[in-house]
C-alpha positions in Angstrom: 143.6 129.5 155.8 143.8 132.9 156.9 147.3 133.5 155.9 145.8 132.2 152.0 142.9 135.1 152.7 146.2 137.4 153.3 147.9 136.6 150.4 144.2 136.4 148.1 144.0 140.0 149.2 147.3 141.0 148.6 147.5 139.8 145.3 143.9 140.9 144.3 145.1 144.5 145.3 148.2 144.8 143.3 146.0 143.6 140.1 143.9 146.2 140.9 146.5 149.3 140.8 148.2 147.8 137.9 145.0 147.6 136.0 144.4 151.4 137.2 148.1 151.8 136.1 147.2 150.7 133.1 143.8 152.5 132.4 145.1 156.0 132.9 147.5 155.8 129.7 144.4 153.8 127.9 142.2 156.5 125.2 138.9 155.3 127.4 138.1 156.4 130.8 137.0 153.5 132.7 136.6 149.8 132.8 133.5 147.8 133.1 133.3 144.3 134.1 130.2 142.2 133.7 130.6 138.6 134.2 131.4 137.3 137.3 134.8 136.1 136.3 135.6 140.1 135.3 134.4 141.4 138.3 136.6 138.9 140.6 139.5 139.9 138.5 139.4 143.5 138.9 138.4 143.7 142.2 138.7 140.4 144.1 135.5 140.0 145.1 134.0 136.7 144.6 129.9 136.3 144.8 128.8 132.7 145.5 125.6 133.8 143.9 126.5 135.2 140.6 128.0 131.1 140.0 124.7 130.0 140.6 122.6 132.4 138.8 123.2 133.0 135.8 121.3 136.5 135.2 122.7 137.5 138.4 123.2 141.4 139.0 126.7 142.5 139.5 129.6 144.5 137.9 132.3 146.9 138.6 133.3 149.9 137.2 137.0 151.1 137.2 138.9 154.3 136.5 142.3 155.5 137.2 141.3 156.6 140.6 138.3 154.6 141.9 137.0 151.6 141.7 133.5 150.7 142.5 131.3 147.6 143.0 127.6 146.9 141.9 126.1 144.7 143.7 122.7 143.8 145.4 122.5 144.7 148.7 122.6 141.2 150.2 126.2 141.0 149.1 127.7 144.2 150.9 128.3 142.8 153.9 130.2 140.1 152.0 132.0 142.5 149.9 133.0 144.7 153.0 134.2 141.5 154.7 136.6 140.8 151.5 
């Protein structure tokens, strides 16, 4: 199981900086992601939650450089966790 977290991670950070790769020659400065779906895609993270709920608050913003992750606060410590 662990060694699957590994390789989840792994693989969820070379997405990341080949969408970043591919946002700095795009003619818009960032990426937003919305939908629960989105925001596991660009950044890996995975909220329980937002499966269940379907108005629930969460999205991620993405630029060449940064990526960041809106969330309510009872998800960081899941987030930090990975």
């Amino acid at each position: 199981m662990e060694s699957d977290l590994g390789t989840a991670r792994v693989l969820a950070a070379a997405r990341t900086a080949h969408l970043q790769k591919l946002l700095a020659a795009a003619p818009f400065d960032v990426l937003i992601a919305t939908t629960p779906e989105s925001v596991s895609y660009v950044t890996g993270f995975r909220s329980i939650s937002a499966k269940l709920f379907a108005d629930y608050p969460l999205a991620a913003v993405m630029s060449p450089s940064a990526v960041l992750l809106v969330i309510p606060a009872g998800e960081v410590a899941n987030a930090i966790d990975g």
